[in-house]
C-alpha positions, 0 to 999 in steps of 0.5 A: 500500500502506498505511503503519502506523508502529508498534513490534513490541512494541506490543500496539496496533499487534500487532492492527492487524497481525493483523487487517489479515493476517487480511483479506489487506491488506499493510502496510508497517510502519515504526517511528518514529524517536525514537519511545523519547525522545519526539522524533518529527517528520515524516510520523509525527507529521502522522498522528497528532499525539499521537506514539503508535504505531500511525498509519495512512497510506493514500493521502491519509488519516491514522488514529490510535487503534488500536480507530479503525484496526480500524474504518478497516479493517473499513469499507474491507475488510469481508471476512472481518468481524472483528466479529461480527454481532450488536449485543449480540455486537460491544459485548461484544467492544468492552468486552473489547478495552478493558479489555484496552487500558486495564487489562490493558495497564498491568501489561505495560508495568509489568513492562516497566518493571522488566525492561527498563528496570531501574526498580526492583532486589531487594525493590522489584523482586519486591514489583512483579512479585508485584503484576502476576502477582495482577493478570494471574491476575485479569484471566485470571479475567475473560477466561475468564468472557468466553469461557464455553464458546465457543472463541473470544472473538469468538463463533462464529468468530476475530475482533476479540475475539480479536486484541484480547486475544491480543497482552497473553496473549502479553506476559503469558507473556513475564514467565512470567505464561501462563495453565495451559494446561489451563485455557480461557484457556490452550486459548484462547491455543493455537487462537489463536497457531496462526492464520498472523497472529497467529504472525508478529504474535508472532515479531516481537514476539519478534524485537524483544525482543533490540533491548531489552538497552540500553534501560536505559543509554539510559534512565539517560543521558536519551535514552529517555523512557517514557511515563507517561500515564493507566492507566499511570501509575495502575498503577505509584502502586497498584502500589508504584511511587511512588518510581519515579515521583518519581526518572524525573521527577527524572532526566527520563526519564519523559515524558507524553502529547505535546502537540497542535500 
């Protein structure tokens, strides 16, 4: 049985999970230790050396890179197809999938920065939330004009399109940032939160939520790391959140991308 090191509330690993559910494959699932304060060694870092979750371990091969662990699985199991067929159909459902883990990613990891890990209080706080939900709203413009008339953002048929976007419409809702549910992103988000694998990917995403109560006092204590890398770090300097950025480097509590060894 394949191995999949990942964090509940990780939208990465979230929709290797899905998909990996939608095509009857078993996991077993594992959660890095020190994976929060930048210190995970072993079999974890072996797989994927940039100490990221979601790694892949099956039998003798190592995967890393969410999109590159989608592809692993719909290589080694091709049935049901999470692609659509078409050239045109599987490069548009590839370009959502990235905006969604580059752009749309950013501003739930922000917020999660503030309600979690309490990086910023009172004006500041609310200045950076009123930003994300502008942000989000714009984001869902773009996905609704993805989705057109169809039911799916995958075309015909639930598929990668789909399980790529549904874990940052579920995290987005978490900080009261939903779509209306009227709306078709909002018709959307029901269809596919109704869907066996996406309703267990996004209870245990809930689940893990209580664990985050003392992320905070962890973190002020320099035992948790956040990692600050590439959109991220971008989203919260145009967001407003420079000087949260300068005090974490100050605390050491904010970390950057692992290096490879």
């Amino acid at each position: 049985m394949p191995t999949l090191y990942e964090h509940p509330l990780s939208p990465y690993a979230q929709k290797v999970k899905i998909s990996a559910r939608e095509k009857g494959v078993e996991l077993t699932l594992k959660t890095p230790d020190g994976i929060g304060a930048g210190t995970s060694q072993g079999e974890f870092v072996a797989a994927n050396p940039r100490a990221e979750v979601p790694a892949l371990i099956d039998g003798d091969v190592r995967v890393f890179d969410s999109t590159i662990i989608l592809e692993y699985l719909e290589d080694k199991y091709p049935a049901p197809p999470m692609l659509p067929a078409a050239p045109a159909a599987r490069a548009k459902v590839r370009m959502i999938e990235d905006v969604c883990d580059t752009h749309y990613e950013a501003i739930n990891w922000g917020l999660g920065e503030i309600a979690y890990f309490r990086r910023a209080s009172g004006a500041k706080a609310a200045e950076i939330q009123a930003r994300a939900a502008e942000q989000t709203a714009r984001i869902h413009t773009w996905l609704t004009r993805q989705l057109g008339q169809a039911d799916w953002l995958n075309g015909d048929s639930f598929g990668w399109g789909d399980l790529a976007v549904v874990p940052y419409v579920n995290g987005s809702a978490g900080f009261g940032n939903a779509p209306d549910e009227g709306s078709a992103l909002g018709r959307w988000l029901t269809r596919v939160n109704a869907r066996p694998s996406v309703a267990q990917t996004a209870k245990e995403a809930r689940d893990s939520i209580a664990a985050m109560a003392q992320v905070a006092n962890v973190l002020e204590q320099g035992l948790f790391k956040r990692e600050y890398r590439d959109h991220r770090l971008e989203w919260m300097m145009k967001t407003g959140g420079v000087e949260i950025v300068l005090d974490g480097l100050k605390k050491d509590n904010i970390r950057f991308s692992h290096d490879f060894e």
